[in-house]
C-alpha positions in Angstrom: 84.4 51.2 -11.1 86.3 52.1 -7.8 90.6 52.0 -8.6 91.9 48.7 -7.7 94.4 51.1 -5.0 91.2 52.0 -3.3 90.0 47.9 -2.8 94.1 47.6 -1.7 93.7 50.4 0.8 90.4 49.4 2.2 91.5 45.8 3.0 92.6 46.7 6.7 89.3 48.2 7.1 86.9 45.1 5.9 84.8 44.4 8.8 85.0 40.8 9.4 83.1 41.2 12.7 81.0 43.2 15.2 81.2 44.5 18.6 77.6 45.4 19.1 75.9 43.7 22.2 72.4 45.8 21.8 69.0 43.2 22.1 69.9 39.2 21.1 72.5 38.4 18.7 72.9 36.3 16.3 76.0 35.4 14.0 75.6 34.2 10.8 78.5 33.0 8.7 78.5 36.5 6.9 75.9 38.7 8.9 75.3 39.7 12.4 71.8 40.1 13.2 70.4 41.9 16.9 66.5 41.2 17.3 65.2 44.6 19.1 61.6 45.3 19.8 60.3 43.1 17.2 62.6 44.2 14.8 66.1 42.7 13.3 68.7 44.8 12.1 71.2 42.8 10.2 74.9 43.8 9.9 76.2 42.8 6.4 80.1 42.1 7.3 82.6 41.3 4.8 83.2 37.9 5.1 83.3 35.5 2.3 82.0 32.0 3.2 82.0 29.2 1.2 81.5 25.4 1.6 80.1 26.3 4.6 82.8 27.7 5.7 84.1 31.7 6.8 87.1 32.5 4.5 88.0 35.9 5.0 87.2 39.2 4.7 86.9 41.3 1.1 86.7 45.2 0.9 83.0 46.5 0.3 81.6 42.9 0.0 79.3 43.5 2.7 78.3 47.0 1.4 77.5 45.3 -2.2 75.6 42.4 -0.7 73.3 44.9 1.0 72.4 47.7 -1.8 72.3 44.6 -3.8 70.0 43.2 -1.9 67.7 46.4 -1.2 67.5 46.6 -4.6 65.8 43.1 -5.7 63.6 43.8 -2.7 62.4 47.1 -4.4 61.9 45.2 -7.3 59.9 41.8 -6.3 57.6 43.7 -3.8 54.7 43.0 -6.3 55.7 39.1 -6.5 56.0 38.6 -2.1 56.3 40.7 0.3 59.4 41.2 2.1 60.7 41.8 5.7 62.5 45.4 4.8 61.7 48.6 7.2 64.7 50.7 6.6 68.4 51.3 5.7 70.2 53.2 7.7 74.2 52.3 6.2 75.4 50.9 3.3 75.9 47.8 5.3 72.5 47.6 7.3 69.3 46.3 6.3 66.5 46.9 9.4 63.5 44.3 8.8 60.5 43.0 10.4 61.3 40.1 13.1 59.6 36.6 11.2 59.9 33.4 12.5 62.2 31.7 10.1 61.1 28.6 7.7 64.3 26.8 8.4 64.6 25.7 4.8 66.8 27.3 1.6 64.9 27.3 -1.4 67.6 27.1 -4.3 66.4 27.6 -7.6 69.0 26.2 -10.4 68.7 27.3 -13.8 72.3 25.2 -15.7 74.0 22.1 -14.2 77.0 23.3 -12.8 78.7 23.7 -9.3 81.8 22.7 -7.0 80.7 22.0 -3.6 79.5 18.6 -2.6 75.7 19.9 -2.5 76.1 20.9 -5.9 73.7 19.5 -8.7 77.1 19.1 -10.6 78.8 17.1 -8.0 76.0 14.7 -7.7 75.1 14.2 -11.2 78.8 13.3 -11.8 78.7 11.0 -9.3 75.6 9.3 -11.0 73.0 10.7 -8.8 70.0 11.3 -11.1 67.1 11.9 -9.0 68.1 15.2 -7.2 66.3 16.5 -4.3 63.0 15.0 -5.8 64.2 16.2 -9.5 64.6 13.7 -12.2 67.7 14.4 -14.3 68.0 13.1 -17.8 71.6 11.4 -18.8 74.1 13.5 -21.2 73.7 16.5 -20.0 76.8 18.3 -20.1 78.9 20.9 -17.4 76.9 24.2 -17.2 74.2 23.1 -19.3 70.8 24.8 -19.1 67.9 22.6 -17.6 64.9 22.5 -19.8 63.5 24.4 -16.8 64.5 25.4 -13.5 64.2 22.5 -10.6 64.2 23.5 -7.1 66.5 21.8 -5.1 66.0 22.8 -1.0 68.5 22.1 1.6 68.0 22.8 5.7 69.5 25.5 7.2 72.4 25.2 8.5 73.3 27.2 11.4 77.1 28.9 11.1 79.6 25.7 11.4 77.3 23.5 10.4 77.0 22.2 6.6 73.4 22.9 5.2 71.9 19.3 3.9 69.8 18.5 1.1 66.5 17.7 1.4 63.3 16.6 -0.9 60.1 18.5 -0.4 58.6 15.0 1.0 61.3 15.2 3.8 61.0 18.6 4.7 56.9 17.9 5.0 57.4 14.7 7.2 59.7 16.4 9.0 57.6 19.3 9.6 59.7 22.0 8.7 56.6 23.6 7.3 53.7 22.3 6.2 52.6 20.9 2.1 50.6 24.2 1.8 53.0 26.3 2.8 55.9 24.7 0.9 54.1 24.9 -2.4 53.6 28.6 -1.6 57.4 29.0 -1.2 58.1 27.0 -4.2 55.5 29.5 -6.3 57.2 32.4 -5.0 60.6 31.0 -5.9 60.5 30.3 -9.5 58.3 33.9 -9.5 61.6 35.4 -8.3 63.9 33.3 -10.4 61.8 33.9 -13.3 61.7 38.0 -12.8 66.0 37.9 -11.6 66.6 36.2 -14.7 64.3 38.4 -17.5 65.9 41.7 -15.5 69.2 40.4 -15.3 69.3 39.3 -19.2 68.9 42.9 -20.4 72.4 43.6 -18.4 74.3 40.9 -19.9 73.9 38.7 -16.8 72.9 35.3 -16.5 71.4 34.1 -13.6 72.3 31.0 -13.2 71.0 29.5 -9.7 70.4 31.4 -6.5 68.8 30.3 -3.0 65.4 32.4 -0.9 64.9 31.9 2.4 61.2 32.3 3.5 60.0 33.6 7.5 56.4 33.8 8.6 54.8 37.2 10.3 51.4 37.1 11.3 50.5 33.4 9.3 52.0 35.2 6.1 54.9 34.5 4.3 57.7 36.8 4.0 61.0 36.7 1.6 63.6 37.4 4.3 67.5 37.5 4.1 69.1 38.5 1.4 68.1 38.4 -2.5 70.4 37.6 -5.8 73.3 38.6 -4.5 76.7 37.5 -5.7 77.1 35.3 -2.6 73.4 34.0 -2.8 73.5 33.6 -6.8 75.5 32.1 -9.5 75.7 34.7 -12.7 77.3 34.5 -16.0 78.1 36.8 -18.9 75.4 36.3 -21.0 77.1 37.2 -24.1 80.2 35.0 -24.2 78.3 31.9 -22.7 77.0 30.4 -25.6 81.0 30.2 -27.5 82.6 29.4 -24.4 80.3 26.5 -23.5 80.8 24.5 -27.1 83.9 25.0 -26.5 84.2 23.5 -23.2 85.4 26.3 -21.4 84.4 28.0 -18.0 81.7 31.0 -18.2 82.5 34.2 -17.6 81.7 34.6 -14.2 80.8 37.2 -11.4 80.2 35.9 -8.0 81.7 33.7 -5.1 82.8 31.1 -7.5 86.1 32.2 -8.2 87.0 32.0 -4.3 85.2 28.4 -4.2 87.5 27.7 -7.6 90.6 28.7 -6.2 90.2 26.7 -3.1 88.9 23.9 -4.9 92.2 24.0 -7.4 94.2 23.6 -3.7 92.1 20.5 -2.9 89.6 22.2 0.0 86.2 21.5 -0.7 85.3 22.5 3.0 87.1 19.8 5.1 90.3 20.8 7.1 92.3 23.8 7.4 91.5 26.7 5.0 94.4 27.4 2.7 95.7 31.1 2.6 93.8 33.1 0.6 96.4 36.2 -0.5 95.7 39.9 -1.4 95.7 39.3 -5.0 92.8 37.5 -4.7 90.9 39.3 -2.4 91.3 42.1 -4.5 89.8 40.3 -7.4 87.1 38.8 -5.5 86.1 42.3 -4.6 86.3 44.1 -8.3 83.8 40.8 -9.6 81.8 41.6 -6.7 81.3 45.5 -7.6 81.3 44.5 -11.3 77.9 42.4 -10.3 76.5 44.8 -8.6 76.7 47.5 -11.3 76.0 45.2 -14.0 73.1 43.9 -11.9 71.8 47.8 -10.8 72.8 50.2 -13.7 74.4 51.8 -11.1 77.8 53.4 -9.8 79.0 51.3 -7.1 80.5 54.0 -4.3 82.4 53.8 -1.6 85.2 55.2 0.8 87.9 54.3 2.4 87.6 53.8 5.9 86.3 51.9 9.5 83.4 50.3 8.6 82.1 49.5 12.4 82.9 53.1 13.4 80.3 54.3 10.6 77.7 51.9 10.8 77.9 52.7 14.8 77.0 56.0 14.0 74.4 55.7 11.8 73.0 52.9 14.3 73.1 55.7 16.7 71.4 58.6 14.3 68.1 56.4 13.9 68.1 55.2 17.8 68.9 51.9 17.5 71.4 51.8 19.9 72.1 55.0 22.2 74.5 57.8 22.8 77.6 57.7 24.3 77.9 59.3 27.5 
């Protein structure tokens, strides 16, 4: 695990944006992608976002989000095919150019949440028929469903809150077609099934998580990013059991404890963002790397240093953007 001095170092290097103006850009709320030749080379920064908001910036997050992410694709090549080529940094995926289903598919495994999308929210709120899923009364907070539901919102472009949606609506509103949809659904709960059977031998539960879906050639693709700490919820599988007849909070190693802190200060995404000190970023970052190991089996590493300076040069070793002169 990389010293808690080296996350304190490296937080005047996080790269919370890019300076790249190679083919068409396009900012998301945590990566930067550049469409070039019918390819898309997506920058992994390290902002955090969170009710639909950008945060801040956390040391490594992009880097974990991205090995993270190249790793599941490895894995679930057998289940969908995905958009991967190559990666050329630690914070760079390069992928096939789709076009883009504009729909999340999130798959949720226990009733829990804090944002206003949440299952949790609505079902305390009396909602019972979620996103075309009928919810029994008593369950409890972080409760397992009998079996995952699918719950899809739009996609939301960056500044904009994605919405919920029933598979009806996004039909009628021809976001894609019934077909197509029920192909995505399949290939969803085929991911959410393999995550969570892979995950469980680590210790890790995998507790919801979101797959976004592009076409190439009439076929579908799994595109983006998959069960990452920012994309997916996951819990310690051990101590979940005790903690939840006791009441208590899961152990937990994601995004969450941002949203929780923020949430504790009364922002649920409206208004200004309340400071988010070192402390926390710091901590953010160690749950983050702690995922990815737990997730991979593998040693997280890393070194200090300028991000954007060493992703331009790998950028530049492959020819996707050229030489200085």
């Amino acid at each position: 695990m990389i010293s808690e001095q080296i996350l304190r170092e490296q937080l005047k290097y996080t790269l919370d944006k890019t300076t790249f103006s190679f083919g068409k850009r396009y900012e998301g709320k945590v990566r930067d992608n550049f469409s070039v030749n019918g390819k898309r080379v997506i920058i992994t920064t390290d902002r955090i976002s969170a009710f639909d908001r950008v945060l801040c910036s956390l040391p490594f997050k992009g880097q974990v989000l991205n090995q993270t992410a190249e790793f599941w694709f490895e894995k679930t090549n057998h289940i969908i095919k995905n958009h991967v080529l190559e990666v050329p940094d630690p914070n760079v995926l390069v992928a096939v150019e789709c076009e883009l289903i504009p729909v999340e598919m999130v798959v949720r495994g226990y009733l829990t949440g804090t944002t206003k999308t949440s299952v949790l929210y609505n079902y305390n709120k009396g909602v019972r028929n979620y996103c075309g899923n009928n919810l029994p009364d008593g369950m409890k907070k972080d409760q397992a469903f009998e079996k995952p539901i699918i719950t899809p919102t739009t996609k939301g472009i960056k500044g904009t809150h994605d919405e919920l949606i029933s598979k009806q609506d996004i039909v009628e509103k021809k976001l894609t077609d019934k077909k197509m949809y029920e192909q995505m659904e399949r290939a969803a709960l085929s991911l959410f099934t393999f995550g969570s059977e892979y995950v469980a031998k680590n210790n890790l539960i995998l507790v919801d998580t979101k797959y976004e879906f592009g076409l190439l050639d009439g076929k579908l693709m799994l595109i983006d990013e998959m069960h990452t700490p920012d994309s997916s919820r996951f819990w310690v599988k051990d101590s979940y059991p005790n903690r939840f007849k006791k009441g208590e909070e899961p152990q937990k190693l994601d995004k969450e404890y941002v949203r929780q802190y923020l949430a504790e200060r009364d922002f649920l995404g409206d208004g200004p963002i309340p400071e988010i000190p070192d402390d926390i970023k710091v901590e953010a970052a160690r749950r983050y790397i702690t995922a990815y190991e737990m997730i991979t089996g593998k040693e997280f590493k890393a070194d200090v240093g300028k991000v954007h300076s060493r992703i331009e040069a790998n950028l530049r070793k492959v020819g996707l953007i050229g030489e200085k002169h």
